[in-house]
PALUM-395643 format. One record per residue (C-alpha): residue number from 1; x, y, z; residue in one letter. Coordinates in nm, 4 decimals. Example, Ala and Ser with C-alpha at 12.3 -4.5 7.8 and 13.67 -1.06 7.14 Angstrom:
REM residues 2
[1 [1.2300 -0.4500 0.7800] "A"]
[2 [1.3670 -0.1060 0.7140] "S"]
//
This chain:
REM residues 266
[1 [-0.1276 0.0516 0.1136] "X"]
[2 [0.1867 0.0959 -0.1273] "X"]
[3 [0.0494 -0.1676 -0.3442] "X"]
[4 [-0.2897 0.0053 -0.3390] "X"]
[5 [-0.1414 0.3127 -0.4601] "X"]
[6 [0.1061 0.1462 -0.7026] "X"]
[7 [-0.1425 0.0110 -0.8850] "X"]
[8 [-0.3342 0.3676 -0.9258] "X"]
[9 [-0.0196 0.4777 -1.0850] "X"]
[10 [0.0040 0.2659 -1.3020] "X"]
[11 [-0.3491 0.3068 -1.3913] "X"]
[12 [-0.2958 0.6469 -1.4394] "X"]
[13 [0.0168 0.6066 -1.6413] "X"]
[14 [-0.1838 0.3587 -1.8540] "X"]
[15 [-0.4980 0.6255 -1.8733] "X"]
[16 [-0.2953 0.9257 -1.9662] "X"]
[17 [-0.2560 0.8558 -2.3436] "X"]
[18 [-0.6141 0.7171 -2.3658] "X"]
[19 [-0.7555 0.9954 -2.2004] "X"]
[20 [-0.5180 1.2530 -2.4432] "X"]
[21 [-0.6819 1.1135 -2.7520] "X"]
[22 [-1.0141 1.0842 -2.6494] "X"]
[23 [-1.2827 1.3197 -2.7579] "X"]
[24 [-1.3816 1.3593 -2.3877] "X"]
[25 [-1.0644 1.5408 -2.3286] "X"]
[26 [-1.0614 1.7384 -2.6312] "X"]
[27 [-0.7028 1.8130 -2.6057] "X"]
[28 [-0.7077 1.9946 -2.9906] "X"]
[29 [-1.0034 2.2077 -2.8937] "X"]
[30 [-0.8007 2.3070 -2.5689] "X"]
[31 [-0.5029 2.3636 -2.7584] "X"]
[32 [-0.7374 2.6054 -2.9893] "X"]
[33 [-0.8324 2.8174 -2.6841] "X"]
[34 [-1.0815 2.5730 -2.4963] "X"]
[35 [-1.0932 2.6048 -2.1206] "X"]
[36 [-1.1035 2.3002 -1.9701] "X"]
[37 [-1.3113 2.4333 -1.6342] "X"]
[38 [-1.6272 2.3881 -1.6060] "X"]
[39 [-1.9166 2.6557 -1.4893] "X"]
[40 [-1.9755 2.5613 -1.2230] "X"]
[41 [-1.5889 2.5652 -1.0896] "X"]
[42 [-1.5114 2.8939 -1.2857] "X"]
[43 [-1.7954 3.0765 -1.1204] "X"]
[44 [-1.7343 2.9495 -0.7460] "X"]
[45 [-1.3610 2.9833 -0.7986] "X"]
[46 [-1.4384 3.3737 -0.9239] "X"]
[47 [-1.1006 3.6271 -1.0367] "X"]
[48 [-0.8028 3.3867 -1.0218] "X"]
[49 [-0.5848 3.7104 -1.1899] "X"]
[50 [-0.2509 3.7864 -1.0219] "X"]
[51 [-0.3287 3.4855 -0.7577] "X"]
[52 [-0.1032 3.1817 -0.7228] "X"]
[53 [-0.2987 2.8479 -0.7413] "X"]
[54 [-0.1759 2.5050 -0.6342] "X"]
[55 [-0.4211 2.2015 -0.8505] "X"]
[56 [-0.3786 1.8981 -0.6990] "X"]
[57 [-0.4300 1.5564 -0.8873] "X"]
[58 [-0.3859 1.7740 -1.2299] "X"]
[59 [-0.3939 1.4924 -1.4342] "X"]
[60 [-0.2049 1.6119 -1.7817] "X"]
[61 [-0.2546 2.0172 -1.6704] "X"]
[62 [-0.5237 2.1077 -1.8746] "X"]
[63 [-0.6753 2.2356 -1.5707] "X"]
[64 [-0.4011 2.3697 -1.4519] "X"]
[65 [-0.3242 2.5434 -1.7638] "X"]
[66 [-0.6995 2.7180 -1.7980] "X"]
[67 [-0.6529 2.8577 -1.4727] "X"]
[68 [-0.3033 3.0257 -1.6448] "X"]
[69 [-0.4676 3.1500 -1.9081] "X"]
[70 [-0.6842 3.3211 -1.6737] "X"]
[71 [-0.4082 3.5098 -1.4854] "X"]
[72 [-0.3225 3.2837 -1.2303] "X"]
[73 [0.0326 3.1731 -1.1409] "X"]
[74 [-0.0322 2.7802 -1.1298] "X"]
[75 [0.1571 2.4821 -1.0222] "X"]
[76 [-0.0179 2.1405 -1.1013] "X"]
[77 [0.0531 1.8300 -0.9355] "X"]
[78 [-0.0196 1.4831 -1.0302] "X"]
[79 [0.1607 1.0920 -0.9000] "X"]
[80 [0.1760 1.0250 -1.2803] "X"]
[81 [0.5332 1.0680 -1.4437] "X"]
[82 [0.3371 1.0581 -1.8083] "X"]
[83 [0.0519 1.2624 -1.6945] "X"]
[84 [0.3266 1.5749 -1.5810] "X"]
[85 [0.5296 1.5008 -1.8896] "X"]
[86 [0.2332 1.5625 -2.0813] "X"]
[87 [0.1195 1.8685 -1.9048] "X"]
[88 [0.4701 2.0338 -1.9433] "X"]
[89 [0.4515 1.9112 -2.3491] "X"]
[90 [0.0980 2.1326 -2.3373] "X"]
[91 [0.2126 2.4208 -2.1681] "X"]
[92 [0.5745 2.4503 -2.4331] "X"]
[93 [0.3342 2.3954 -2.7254] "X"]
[94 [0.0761 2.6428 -2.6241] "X"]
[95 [0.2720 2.9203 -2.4629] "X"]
[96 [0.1086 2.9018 -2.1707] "X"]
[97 [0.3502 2.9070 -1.8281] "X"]
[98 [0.2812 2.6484 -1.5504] "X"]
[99 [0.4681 2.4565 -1.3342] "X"]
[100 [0.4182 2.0854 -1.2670] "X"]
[101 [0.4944 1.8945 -1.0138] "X"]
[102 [0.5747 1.4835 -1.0459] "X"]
[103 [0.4269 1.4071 -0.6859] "X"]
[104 [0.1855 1.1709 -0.4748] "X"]
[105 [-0.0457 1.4498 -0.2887] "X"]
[106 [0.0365 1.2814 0.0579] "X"]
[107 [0.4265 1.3288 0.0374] "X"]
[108 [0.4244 1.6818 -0.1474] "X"]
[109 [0.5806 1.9157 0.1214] "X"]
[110 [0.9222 1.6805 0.0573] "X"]
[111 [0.9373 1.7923 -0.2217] "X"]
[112 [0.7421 2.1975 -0.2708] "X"]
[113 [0.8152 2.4959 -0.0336] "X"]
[114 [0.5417 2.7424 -0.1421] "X"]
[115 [0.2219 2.9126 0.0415] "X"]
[116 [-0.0628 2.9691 -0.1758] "X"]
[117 [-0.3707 3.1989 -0.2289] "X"]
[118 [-0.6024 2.9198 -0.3591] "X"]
[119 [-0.5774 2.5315 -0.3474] "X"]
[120 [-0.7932 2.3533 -0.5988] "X"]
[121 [-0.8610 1.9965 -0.7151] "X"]
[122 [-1.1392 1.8905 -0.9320] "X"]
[123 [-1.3473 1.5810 -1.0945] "X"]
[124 [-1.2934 1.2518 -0.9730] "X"]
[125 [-1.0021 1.3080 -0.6928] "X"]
[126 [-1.1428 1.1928 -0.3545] "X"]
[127 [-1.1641 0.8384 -0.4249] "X"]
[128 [-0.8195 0.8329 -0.4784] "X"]
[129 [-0.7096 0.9161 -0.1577] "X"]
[130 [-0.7010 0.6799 0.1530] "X"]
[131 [-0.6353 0.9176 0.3994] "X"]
[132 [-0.8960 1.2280 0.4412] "X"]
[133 [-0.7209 1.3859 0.7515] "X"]
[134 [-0.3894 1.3781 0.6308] "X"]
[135 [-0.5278 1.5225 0.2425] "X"]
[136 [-0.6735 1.7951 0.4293] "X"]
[137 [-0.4369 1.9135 0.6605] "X"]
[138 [-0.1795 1.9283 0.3266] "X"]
[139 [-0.4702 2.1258 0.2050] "X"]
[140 [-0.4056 2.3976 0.4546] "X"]
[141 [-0.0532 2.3325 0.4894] "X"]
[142 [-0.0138 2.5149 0.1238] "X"]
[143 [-0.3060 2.7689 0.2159] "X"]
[144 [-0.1529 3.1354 0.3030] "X"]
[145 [-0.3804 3.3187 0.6142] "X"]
[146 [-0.6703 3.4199 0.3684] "X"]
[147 [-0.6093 3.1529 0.1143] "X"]
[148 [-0.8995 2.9660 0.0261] "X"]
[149 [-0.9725 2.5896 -0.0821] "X"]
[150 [-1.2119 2.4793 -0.3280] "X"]
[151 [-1.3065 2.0989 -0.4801] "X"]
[152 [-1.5673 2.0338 -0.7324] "X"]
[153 [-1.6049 1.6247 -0.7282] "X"]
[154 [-1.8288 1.3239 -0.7736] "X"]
[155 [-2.1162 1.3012 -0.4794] "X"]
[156 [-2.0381 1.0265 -0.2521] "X"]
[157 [-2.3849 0.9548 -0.2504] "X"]
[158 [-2.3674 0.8542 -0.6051] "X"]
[159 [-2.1016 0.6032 -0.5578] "X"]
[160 [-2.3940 0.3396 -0.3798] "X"]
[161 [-2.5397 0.3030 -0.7250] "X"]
[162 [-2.5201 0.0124 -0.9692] "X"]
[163 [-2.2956 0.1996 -1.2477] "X"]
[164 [-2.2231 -0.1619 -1.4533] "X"]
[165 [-2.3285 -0.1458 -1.8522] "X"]
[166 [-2.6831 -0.2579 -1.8880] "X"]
[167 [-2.8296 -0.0621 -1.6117] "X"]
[168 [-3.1634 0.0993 -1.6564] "X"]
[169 [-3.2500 0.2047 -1.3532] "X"]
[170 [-3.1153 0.3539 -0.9849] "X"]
[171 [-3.0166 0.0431 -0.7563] "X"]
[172 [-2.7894 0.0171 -0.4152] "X"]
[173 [-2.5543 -0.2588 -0.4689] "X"]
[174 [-2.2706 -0.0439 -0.2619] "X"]
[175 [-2.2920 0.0726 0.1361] "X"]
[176 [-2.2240 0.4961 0.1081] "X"]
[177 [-2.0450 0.4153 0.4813] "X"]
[178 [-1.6997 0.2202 0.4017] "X"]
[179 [-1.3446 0.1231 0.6782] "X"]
[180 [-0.9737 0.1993 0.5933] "X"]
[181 [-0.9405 -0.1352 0.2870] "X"]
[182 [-1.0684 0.0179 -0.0181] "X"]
[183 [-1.2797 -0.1255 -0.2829] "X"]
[184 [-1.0966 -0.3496 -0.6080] "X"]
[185 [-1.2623 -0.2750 -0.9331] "X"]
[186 [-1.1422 -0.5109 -1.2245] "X"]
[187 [-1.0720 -0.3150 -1.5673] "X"]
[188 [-1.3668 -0.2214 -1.7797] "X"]
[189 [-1.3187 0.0616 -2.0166] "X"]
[190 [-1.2821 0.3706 -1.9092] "X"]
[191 [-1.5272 0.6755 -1.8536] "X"]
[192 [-1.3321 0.8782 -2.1191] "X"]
[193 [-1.3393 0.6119 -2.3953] "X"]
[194 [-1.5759 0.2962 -2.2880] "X"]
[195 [-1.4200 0.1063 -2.6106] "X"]
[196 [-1.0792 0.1648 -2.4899] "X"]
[197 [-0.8923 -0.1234 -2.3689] "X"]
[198 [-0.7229 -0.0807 -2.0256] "X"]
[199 [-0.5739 -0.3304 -1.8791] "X"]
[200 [-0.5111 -0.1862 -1.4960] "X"]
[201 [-0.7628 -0.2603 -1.2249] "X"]
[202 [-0.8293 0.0092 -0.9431] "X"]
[203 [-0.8332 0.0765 -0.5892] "X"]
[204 [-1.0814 0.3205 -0.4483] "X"]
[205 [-1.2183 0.4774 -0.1441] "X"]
[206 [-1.5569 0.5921 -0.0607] "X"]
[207 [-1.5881 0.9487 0.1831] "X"]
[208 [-1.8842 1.0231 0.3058] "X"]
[209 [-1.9645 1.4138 0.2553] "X"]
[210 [-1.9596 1.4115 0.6563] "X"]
[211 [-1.6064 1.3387 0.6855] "X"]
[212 [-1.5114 1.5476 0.3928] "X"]
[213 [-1.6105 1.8460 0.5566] "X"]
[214 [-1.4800 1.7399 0.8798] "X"]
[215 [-1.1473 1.6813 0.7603] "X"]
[216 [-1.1646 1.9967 0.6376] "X"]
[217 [-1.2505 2.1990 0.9458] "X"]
[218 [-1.0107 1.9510 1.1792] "X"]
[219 [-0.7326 2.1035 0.9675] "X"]
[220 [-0.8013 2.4663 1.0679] "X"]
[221 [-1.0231 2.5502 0.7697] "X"]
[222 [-1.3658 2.7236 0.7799] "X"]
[223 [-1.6488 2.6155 0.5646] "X"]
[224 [-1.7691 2.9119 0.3402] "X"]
[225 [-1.9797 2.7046 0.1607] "X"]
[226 [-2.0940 2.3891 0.0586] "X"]
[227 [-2.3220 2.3025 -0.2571] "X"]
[228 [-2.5048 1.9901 -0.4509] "X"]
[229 [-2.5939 1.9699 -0.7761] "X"]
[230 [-2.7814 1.7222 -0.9781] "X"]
[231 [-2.5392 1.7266 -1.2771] "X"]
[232 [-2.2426 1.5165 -1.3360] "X"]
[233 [-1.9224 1.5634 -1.5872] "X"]
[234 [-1.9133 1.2138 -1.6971] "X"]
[235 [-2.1746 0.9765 -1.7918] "X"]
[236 [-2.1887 0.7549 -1.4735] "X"]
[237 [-2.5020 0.5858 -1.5595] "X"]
[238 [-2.6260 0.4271 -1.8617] "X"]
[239 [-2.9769 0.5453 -1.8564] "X"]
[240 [-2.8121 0.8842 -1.7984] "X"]
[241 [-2.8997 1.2171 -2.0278] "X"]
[242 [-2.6540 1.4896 -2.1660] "X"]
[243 [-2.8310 1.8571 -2.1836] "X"]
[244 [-2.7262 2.1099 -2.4082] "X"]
[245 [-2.4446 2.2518 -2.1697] "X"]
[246 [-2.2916 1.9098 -2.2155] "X"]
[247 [-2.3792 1.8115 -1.8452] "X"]
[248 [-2.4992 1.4417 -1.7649] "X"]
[249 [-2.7971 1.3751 -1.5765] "X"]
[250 [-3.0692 1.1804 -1.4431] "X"]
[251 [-3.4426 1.2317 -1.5371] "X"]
[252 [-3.6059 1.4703 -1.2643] "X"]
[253 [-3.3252 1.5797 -1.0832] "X"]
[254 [-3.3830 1.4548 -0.7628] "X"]
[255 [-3.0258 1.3132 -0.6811] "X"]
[256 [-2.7126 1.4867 -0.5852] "X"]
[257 [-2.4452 1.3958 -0.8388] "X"]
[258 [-2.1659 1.6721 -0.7696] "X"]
[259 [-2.0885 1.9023 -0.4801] "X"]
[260 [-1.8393 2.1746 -0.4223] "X"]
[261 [-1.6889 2.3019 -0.0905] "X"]
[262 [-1.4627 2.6191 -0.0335] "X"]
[263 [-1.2884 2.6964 0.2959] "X"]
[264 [-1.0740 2.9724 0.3807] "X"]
[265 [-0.7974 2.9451 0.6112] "X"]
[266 [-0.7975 3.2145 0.9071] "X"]
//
């Protein structure tokens, strides 16, 4: 498992300046008052003003920081030593006060002794993580009584697809049910820049949306809701289609791409 999650860091540490450059990221638009949140998570979320927030898997804190500049009082965490030195380079040169935190998700209560009113991660985070019941009950570890959780992220469902360059149309090539040894992908550009030449393979797991929410609920949280939508934040598909609120998606909407879950703890 350490060499699993070794080579994610390094990935990571690889992606960070890619992803800093890219136009996907937009880094000078955020730095010219851009919030990097999307709709969707800004109006599930709702009022973050006068709330501490913990992100988890920040990335570089642009996140992070957009929740700041919206009132909250937020502490990002990321396993990437570039990614956090680049989110505490953001928040100097825009004014904007955050904390980050240099840590892997599983081993973060070594190292932070804080209760929060909202714990948030967002966009490509689950299949990062090999261990759903011990994510979750960190989850609500960091969750004051009333607290809430909330996630945004890729539909597992999407994940049985054929995503490789080329692709015209929807085909299974990948089992949405997958054990404990995760699944090696080989470098191939990068979702952020396609052109961009990484040279860091990646480990990943698949979760069902089943034992997301059980994890969840096995760690003391209840479900307020959970959602699907047929949009996506990348473009995971070739044949896929952009609309004019810059969200990717697939002709007729008839597959879940993204879902979101919140859960309060009692």
């Amino acid at each position: 498992m350490e060499e699993y999650l070794k080579a994610n860091r390094e990935l990571w540490d690889e992606l960070t300046p890619i992803h800093a450059r890219s136009e996907f990221y937009d880094v000078e638009g955020f730095m010219s008052g851009r919030c990097a949140l999307s709709s969707i998570e800004l109006e599930e979320v709702g009022d973050v003003s006068g709330k501490s927030l913990l992100h988890l898997q920040c990335h570089f804190g642009m996140g992070t920081l957009s929740w700041a500049r919206l009132g909250a009082k937020a502490v990002g965490v990321d396993f990437s030593d570039k990614a956090i030195a680049l989110a505490r380079s953001l928040s100097r040169e825009t004014g904007i006060r955050a904390e980050f935190v240099c840590s892997d998700v599983y081993e973060l209560r070594d190292v932070l002794d804080e209760k929060f009113d909202i714990v948030f991660t967002s966009a490509g985070v689950l299949c990062w993580l090999p261990d759903l019941k011990c994510w979750a009950e960190i989850v609500s570890h960091f969750l004051r009584p009333g607290g809430f959780f909330y996630i945004f992220d890729s539909h597992p469902f999407g994940f049985i697809f054929n995503d490789s360059a080329g692709v015209t149309e929807l085909e299974i090539t990948q089992s949405y049910f997958s054990g404990p040894e995760p699944k090696h992908w080989e470098p191939e550009g990068d979702y952020a820049d396609p052109n961009a030449e990484v040279t860091h393979g990646s480990y990943e797991w698949t979760h069902s949306l089943g034992s997301i929410v059980n994890a969840l609920t096995e760690a003391g949280l209840r479900i307020d809701f959970l959602h699907e939508f047929p949009v996506l934040f990348f473009c995971g598909y070739p044949f896929m289609e952009q609309d004019k609120d810059g969200w990717w998606r697939l002709r007729g909407d008839k597959v879940p791409l993204t879902f979101s879950v919140k859960a309060s703890r009692l």
